[in-house]
C-alpha positions as CSV (number, residue, x, y, z in Angstrom):
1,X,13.9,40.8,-18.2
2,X,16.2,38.9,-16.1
3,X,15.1,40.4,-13.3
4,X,11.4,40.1,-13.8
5,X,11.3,36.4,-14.2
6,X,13.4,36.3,-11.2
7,X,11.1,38.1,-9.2
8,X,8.4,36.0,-10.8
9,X,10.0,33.2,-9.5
10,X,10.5,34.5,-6.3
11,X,6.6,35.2,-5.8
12,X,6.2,31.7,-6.3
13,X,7.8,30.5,-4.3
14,X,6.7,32.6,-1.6
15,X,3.1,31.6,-2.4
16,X,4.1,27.8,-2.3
17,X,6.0,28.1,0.9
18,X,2.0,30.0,2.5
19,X,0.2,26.5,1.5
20,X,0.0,24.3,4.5
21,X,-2.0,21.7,2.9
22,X,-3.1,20.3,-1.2
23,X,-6.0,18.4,-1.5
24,X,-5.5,15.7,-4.7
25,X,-9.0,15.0,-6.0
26,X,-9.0,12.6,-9.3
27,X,-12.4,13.0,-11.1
28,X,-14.3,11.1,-14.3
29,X,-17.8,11.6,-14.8
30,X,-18.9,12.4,-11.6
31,X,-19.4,16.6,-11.8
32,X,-22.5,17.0,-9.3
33,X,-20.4,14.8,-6.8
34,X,-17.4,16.6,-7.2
35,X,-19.2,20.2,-6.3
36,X,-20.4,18.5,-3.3
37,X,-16.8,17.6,-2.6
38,X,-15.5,20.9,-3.1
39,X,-18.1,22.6,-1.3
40,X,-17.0,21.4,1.7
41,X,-13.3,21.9,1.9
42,X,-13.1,26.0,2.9
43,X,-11.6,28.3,0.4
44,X,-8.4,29.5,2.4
45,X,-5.1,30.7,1.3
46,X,-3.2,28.3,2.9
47,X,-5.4,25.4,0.9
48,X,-4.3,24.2,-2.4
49,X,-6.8,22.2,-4.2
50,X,-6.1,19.9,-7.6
51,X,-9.0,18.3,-9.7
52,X,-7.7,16.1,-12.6
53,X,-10.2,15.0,-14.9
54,X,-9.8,11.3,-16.3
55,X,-11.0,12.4,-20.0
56,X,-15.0,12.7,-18.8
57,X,-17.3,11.7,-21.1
58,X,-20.5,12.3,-19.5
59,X,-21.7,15.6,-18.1
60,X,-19.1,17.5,-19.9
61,X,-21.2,21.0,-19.9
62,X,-21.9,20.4,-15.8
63,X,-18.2,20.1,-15.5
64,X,-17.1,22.9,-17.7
65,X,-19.8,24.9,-15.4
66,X,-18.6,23.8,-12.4
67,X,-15.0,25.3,-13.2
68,X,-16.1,28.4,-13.8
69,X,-17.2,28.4,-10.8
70,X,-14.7,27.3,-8.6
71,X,-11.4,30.4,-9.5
72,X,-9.5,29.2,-6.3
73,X,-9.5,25.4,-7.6
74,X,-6.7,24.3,-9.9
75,X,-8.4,21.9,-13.0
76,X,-6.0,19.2,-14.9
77,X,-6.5,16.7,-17.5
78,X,-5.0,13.2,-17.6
79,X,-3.0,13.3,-20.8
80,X,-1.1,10.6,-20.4
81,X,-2.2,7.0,-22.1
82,X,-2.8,5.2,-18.9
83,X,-6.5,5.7,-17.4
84,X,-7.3,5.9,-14.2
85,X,-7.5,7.6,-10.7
86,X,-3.6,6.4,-10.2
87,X,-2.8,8.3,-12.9
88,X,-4.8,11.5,-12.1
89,X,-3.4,11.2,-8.5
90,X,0.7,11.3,-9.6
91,X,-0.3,14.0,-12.0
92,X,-1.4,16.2,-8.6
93,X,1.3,15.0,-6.6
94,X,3.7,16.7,-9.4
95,X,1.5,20.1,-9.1
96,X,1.3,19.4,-5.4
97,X,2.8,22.8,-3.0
98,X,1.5,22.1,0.5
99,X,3.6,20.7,3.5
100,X,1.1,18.6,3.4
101,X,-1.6,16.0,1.9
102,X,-5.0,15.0,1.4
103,X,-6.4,12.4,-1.1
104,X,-10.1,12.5,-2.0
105,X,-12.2,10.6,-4.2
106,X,-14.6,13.1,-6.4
107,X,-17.8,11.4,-5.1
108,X,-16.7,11.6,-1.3
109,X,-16.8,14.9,0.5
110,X,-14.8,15.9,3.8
111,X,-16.9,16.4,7.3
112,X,-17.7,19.7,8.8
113,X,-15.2,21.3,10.6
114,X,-12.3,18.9,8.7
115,X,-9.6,22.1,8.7
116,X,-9.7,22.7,12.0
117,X,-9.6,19.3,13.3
118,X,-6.3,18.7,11.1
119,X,-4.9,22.5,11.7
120,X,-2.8,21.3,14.9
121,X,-0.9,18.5,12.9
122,X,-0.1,21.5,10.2
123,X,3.7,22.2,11.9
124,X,3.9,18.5,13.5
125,X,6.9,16.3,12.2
126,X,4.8,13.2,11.5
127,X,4.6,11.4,8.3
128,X,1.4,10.2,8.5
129,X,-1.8,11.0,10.5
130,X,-4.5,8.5,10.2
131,X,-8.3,9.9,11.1
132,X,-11.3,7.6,11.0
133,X,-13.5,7.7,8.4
134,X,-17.0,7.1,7.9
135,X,-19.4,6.0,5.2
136,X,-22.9,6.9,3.4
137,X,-25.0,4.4,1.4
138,X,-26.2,7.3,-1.2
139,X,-29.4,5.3,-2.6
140,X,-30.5,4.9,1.1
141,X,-29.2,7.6,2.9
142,X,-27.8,5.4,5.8
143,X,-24.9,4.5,7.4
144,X,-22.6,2.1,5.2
145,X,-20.2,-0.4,5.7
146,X,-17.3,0.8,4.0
147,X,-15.8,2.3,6.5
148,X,-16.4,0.0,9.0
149,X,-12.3,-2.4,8.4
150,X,-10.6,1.0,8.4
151,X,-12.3,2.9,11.7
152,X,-11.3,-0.8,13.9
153,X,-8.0,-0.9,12.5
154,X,-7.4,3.0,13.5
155,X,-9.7,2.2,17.3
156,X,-8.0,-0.5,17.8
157,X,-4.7,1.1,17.8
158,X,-5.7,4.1,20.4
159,X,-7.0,1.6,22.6
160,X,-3.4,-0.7,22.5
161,X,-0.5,1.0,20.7
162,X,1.1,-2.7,20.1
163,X,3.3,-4.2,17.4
164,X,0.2,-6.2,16.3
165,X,-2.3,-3.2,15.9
166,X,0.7,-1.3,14.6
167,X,1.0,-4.0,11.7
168,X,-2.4,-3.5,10.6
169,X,-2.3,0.0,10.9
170,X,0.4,0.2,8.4
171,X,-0.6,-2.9,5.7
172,X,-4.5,-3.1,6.4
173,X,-5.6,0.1,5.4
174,X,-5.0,0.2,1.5
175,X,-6.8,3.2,0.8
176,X,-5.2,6.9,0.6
177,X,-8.0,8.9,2.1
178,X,-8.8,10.0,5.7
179,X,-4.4,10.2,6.1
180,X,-2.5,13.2,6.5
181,X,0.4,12.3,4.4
182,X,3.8,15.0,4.8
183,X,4.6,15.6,1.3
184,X,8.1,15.8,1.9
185,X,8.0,11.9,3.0
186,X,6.4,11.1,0.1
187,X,8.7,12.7,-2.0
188,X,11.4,11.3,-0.3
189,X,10.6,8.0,-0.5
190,X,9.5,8.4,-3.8
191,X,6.3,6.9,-3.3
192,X,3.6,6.8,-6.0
193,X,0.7,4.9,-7.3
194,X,0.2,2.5,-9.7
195,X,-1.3,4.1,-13.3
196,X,-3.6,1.0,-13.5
197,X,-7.6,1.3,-13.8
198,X,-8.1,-0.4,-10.0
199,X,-6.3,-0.8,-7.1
200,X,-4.1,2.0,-8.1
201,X,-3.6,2.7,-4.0
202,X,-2.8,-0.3,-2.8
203,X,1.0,-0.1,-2.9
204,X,1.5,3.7,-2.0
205,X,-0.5,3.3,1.0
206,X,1.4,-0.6,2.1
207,X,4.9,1.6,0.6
208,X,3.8,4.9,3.0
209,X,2.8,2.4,5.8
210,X,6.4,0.9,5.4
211,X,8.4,3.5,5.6
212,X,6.6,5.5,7.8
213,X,8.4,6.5,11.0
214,X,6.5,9.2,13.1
215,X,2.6,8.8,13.1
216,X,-0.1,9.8,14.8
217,X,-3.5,8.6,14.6
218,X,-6.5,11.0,15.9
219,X,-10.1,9.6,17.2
220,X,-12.0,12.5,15.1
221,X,-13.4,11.9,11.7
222,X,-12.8,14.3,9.0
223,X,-13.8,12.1,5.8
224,X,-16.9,10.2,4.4
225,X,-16.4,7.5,2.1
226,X,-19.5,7.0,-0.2
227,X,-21.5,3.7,-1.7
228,X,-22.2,4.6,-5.4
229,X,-23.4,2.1,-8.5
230,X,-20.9,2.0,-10.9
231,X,-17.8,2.5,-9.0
232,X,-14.8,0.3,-9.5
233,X,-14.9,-1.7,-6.5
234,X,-18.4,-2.9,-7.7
235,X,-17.9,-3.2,-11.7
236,X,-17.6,-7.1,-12.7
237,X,-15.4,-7.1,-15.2
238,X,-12.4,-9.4,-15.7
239,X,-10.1,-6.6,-16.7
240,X,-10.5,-4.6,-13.5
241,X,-10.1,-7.8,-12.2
242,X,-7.0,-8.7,-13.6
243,X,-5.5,-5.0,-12.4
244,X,-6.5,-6.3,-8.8
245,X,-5.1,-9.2,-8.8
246,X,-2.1,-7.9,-10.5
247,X,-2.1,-5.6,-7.4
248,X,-2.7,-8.1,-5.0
249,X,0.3,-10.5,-5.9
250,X,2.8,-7.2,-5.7
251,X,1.3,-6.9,-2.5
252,X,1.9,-10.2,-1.3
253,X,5.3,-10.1,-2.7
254,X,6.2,-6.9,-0.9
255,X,5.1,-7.7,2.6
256,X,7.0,-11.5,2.1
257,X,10.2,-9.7,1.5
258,X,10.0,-6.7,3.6
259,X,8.7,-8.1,7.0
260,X,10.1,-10.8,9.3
261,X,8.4,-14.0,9.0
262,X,6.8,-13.3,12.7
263,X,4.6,-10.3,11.7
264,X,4.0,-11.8,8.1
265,X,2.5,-15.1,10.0
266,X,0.5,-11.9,11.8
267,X,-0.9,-10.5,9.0
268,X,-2.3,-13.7,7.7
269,X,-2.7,-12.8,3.8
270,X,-4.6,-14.9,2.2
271,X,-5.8,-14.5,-1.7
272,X,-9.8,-16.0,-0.1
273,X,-11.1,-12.6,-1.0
274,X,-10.2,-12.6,-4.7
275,X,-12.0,-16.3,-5.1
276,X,-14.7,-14.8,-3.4
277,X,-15.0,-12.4,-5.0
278,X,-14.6,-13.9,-8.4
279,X,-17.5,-16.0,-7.7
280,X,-19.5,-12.7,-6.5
281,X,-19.2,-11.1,-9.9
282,X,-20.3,-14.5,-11.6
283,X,-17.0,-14.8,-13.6
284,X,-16.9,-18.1,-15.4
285,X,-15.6,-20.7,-14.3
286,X,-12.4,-21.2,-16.2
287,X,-11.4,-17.5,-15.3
288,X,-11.8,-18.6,-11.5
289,X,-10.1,-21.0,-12.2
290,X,-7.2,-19.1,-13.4
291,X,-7.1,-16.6,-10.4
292,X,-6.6,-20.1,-8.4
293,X,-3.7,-21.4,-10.7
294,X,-2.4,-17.0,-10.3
295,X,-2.7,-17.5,-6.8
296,X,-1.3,-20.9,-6.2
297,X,2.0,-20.4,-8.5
298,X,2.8,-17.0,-6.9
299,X,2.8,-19.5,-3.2
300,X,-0.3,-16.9,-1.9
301,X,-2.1,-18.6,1.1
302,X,-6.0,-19.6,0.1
303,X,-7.3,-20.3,3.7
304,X,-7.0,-18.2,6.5
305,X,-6.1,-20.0,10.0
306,X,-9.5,-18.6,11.5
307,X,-11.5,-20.6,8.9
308,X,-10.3,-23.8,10.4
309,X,-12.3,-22.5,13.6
310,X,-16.1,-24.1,12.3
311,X,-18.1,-21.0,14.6
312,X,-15.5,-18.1,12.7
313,X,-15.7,-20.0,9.4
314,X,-19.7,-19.6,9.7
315,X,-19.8,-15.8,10.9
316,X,-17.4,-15.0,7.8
317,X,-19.9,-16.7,5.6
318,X,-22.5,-14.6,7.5
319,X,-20.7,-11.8,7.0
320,X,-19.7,-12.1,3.5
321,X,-23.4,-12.7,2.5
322,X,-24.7,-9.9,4.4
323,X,-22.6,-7.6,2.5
324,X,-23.1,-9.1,-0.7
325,X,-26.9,-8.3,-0.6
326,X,-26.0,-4.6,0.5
327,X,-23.4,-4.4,-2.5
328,X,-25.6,-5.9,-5.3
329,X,-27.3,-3.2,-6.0
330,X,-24.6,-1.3,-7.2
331,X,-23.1,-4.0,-9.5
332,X,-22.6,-2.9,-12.6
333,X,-21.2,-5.1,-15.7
């Protein structure tokens, strides 16, 4: 006996120590997107994949179908009493095997040809590789904007490998997708996300992008972010909200006491985005008023220096309102 759960253990580990890289995918309600999703990451046996399920509630039979289907993906539930894709995403991180990591939202998908355009990072020693993403509006079929911050952060960097496109390398790009993460850096630092219902990513990708030593980033895209109604970045509701903003001030907080003043001043963080948005999602007044008050007794910045600059202040506005007329449509309250 002793010796078959030794050998059992043994196999195990053996297996583990084949996968190169786990793919984390959190998933709640979404099964047609998900089988898009895993349809395009290959079925290889150096490829560990992890699906946790938020406790669905709609297209339960689709989903239950759809892991029948898929014998090489791993399914988990979220059984804890915090919802959310944070939640989901620790719970894969604990089943995680692979040297190495990929974080995927069930209604994205990966590009063709995504394995062998991250195969010659599989024995590197870097932390993090950062790939370009792109986007798809899925009512129109077109290009989107969503990947649009990310992609110029990542460009810019290739193009000047300086401390000031370094910065926003590290703190501006808040999402976990489209990066290679090593998972024995993330279990080193101990880095995980936030079991709240939005922004759940925010600090394990400004912690990764802190501690982060060896990087690389690559000019090839191997992820594609999607525009969907009804997902969290466009529901208008005061307690996703109040998760964000909860988010935001940790941010803040972190950046304050882990940076010099110099590359803070850089950064230029400034809460304009939550009043904006506040106002976007037709909040009333009183509760924009209390994101103010949030923001002015945690010392966060309201104006960023370029608004003082009339001609920036008006593209911004531009800007703002040409993205709010592609967004509306997937409001939901």
């Amino acid at each position: 006996m002793y010796f078959l759960d030794f050998y059992a253990k043994y196999m195990k580990g053996m297996i583990a120590s084949m996968i190169n890289l786990t793919i984390i995918i959190p998933h709640f309600n979404t099964p047609s997107s998900l089988e898009r999703l895993l349809n395009s990451i290959p079925i290889l046996s150096d490829i560990q994949v992890l699906v946790i399920d938020d406790n669905s509630t709609k297209g339960i039979s689709e989903y239950e179908a759809l892991v029948t289907r898929h014998t090489h993906v791993s399914f988990f539930e979220n059984h804890i009493d915090v919802k959310g894709a944070g939640s989901c995403r620790n719970i894969g991180l604990k089943h995680a095997v692979g040297r190495w990591v990929l974080f995927a939202d069930a209604d994205d998908f990966f590009v063709c040809g995504f394995y062998e355009t991250i195969k010659r990072y599989l024995f590197s020693d870097q932390d993090i590789v950062f790939f370009p993403p792109t986007s798809l509006d899925t009512l129109s079929g077109k290009l989107s904007y969503r990947h649009i911050k990310y992609e110029e952060n990542m460009k810019n960097y290739i193009l000047k490998k300086d401390s000031k496109n370094e910065l926003f390398l590290r703190y501006a790009i808040e999402v976990p997708w489209s990066k290679l993460i090593n998972r024995n850096f993330i279990k080193k630092y101990r880095i995980n996300f936030d079991e709240v219902i939005a922004a759940n990513d925010v600090m394990f990708s400004t912690k990764a992008g802190h501690y982060m030593k060896n990087f690389d980033v690559s000019s090839k895209i191997i992820y594609c972010v999607t525009e969907n109604k009804g997902s969290l970045t466009k529901h208008a509701s005061e307690e996703i909200f109040n998760d964000r903003l909860y988010v935001f001030v940790n941010f803040y907080k972190f950046l304050k006491t882990n940076l010099s003043q110099e590359d803070f001043e850089i950064l230029d963080i400034t809460g304009t985005s939550l009043i904006i948005n506040a106002i976007k999602f037709k909040f009333n007044p009183s509760y924009i008023i209390n994101v103010f008050l949030t923001l002015r007794k945690n010392k966060i910045k309201l104006l960023n220096k370029k608004y003082f600059n009339p001609v920036l202040l008006v593209k911004r506005v531009r800007e703002n309102y040409k993205i709010y007329k592609q967004e509306k449509k997937y409001y939901v309250k």
